[in-house]
N, C-alpha and C positions, 0 to 999 in steps of 0.2 A: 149277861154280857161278859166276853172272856176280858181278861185283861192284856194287855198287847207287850211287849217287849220286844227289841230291837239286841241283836248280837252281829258284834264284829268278828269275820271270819268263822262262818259259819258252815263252809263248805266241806271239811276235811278234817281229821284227830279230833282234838276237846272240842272245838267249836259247832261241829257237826254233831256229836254228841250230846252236847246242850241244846241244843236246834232239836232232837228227838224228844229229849227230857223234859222240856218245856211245852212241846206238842202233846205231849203225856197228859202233862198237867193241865191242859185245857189253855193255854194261850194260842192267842195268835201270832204267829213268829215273823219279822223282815230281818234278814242277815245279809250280811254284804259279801262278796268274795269278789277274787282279784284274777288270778291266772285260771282256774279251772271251772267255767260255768257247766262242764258236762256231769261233775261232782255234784253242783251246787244244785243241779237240775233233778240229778238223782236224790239230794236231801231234801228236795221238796216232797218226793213223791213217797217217800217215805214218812215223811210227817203227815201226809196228806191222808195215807192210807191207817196211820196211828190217831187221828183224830179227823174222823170225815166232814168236819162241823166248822172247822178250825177255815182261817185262813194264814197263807206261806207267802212270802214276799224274798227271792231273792234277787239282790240289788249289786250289781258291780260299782266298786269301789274301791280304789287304794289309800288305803285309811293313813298312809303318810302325807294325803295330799286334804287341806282341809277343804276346799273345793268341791274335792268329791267325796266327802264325810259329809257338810253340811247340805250336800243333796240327797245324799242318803237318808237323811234323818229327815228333812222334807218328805222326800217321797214317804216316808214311812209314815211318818205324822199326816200323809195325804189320804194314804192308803186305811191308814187306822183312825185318829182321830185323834187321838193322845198317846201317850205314850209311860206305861208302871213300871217297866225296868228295861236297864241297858248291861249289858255286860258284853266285855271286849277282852275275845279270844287271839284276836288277827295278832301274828305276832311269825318272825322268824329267827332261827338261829344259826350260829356258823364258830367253827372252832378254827382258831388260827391262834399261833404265838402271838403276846402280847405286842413285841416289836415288829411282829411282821405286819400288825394292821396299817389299815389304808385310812386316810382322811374319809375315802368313799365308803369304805367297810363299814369306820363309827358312826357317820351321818345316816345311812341304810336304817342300821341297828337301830339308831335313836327314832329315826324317822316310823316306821313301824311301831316298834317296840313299847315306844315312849309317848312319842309326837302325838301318833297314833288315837293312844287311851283318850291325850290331854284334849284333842280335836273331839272326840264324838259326847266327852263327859261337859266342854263346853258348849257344844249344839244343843242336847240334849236339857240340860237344866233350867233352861227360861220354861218352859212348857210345866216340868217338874217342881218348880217353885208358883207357879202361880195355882197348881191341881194341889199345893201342899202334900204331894204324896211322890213316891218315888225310891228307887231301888236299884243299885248300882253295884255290880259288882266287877270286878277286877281281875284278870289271873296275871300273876305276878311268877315267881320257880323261888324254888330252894334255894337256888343260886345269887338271890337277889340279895337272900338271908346270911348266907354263908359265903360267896364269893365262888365263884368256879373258875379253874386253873386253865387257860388256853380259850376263855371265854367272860376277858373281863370286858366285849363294849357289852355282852348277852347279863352278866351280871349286874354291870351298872344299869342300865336300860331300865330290868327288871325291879331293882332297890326304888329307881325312880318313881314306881308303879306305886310302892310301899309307901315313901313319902308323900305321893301325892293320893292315895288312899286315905292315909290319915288327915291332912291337912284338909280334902277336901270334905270330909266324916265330922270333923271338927267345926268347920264350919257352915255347915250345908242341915246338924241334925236339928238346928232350932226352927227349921223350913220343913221338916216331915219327908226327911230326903236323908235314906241309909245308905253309906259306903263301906262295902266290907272289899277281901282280897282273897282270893286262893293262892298259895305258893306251891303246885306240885314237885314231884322232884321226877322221879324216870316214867314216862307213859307211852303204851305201847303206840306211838302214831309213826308221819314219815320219818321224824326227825330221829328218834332211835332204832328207827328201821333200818338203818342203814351200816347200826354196829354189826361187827364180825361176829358169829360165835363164840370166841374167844374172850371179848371181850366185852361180847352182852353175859357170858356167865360170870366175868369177873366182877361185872357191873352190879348184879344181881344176888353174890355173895357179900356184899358191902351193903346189903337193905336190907332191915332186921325179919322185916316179912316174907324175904329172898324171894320177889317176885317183883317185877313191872306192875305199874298200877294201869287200869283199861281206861278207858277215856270216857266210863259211863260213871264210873267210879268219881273222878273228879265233876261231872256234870250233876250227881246228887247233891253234891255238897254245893256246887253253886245253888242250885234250884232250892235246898233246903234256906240256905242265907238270905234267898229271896224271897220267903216264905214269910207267913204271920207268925213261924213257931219261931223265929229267929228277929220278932219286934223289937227287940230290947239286945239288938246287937248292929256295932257300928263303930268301925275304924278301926276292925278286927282284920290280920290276919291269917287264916287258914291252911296250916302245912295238911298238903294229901302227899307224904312222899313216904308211904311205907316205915317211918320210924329213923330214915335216916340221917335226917339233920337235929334228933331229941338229945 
């Protein structure tokens, strides 16, 4: 019997990468996305061809809204039975001066970013406390660690990730229920797609590895933490960012 997991924002960058990663490993996958179901269409069929055994479930969802988080997680829990790990990818960014932000800007950010996580780790844990087993992971940035300049509602948001990583690790490990966190730093998806030449090589001479990290790259190290090799780990944070927040 595979075991099931459920990932937010699975359609595109890390989150679509974790959605292949986890087909790998023999899961069966339900991932939610938001704006692009022609993406999310294509990552089925891609999982689907990486593991012909497997079952894929994508489910539309905007994970700021809990509404349509706690139906997601229904339907997933319909579609599977139970549910051994959740990890929540769905996440956006945007650089703006810190005075120029909007009431609308920080609510966005938080709602996504934050709200987001808080929504589907709450759905998700009555099922997970009562199977005594369970598996949570987080992606958090560098930024959450370190603060990023022109991108403090993206930082805050992310730190939030961090605290409620721990907090809910803390309380949740006497229930057979791990919360660990990734914090990447630069990855090659839309959201750094978008740098100029200029200033993706500038980007890139500031990470000890001088490289962008790929998005399968941080989807190991999820899959790993979700793993039995990583039992005896819980309320850890995970930098994947090339060395440069050490």
């Amino acid at each position: 019997m595979n075991d099931h997991v459920l990932i937010t924002g699975g359609s595109r960058g890390i989150g679509a990468a974790t959605v292949l990663e986890f087909a790998r490993a023999g899961y069966d996958v339900a991932f939610t996305w938001n704006s692009r179901e022609d993406a999310a269409l294509d990552v089925v069929q891609q999982a689907q061809a990486l593991n012909p055994g497997g079952r894929f479930v994508a489910l539309h969802a905007d994970v700021s809204d809990s509404a349509q988080v706690n139906a997601a997680v229904q339907e997933a829990l319909q579609q599977f039975g139970s549910l051994q790990a959740l990890i929540c990818c769905a996440g956006i960014a945007q650089q703006k001066l810190f005075t120029d932000l909007t009431d609308e800007d920080w609510h966005r950010m938080m709602g996504v970013d934050l709200d987001g996580v808080f929504y589907a780790c709450r759905a998700v844990l009555p099922g997970m406390i009562r199977q005594k087993y369970g598996r949570i992971l987080l992606v958090s940035s560098m930024w959450g660690q370190t603060g990023g300049s022109c991108e403090v509602h993206y930082s805050a948001a992310k730190a939030g990730v961090i605290g409620l990583t721990k907090a809910v690790a803390r309380e949740l490990a006497p229930r057979g229920v791990r919360v660990n966190a990734v914090a990447p730093g630069f990855v090659e998806t839309d959201m750094t797609a978008k740098l100029s030449e200029k200033a993706r090589a500038a980007t890139e001479e500031q990470i000890p590895l001088k490289r962008m990290a790929r998005p399968e790259e941080v989807a190991g190290v999820v899959r790993f933490l979700a793993s039995d090799a990583a039992s005896y780990i819980t309320g850890e944070v995970v930098r994947v960012d090339g060395g440069m927040a050490m």
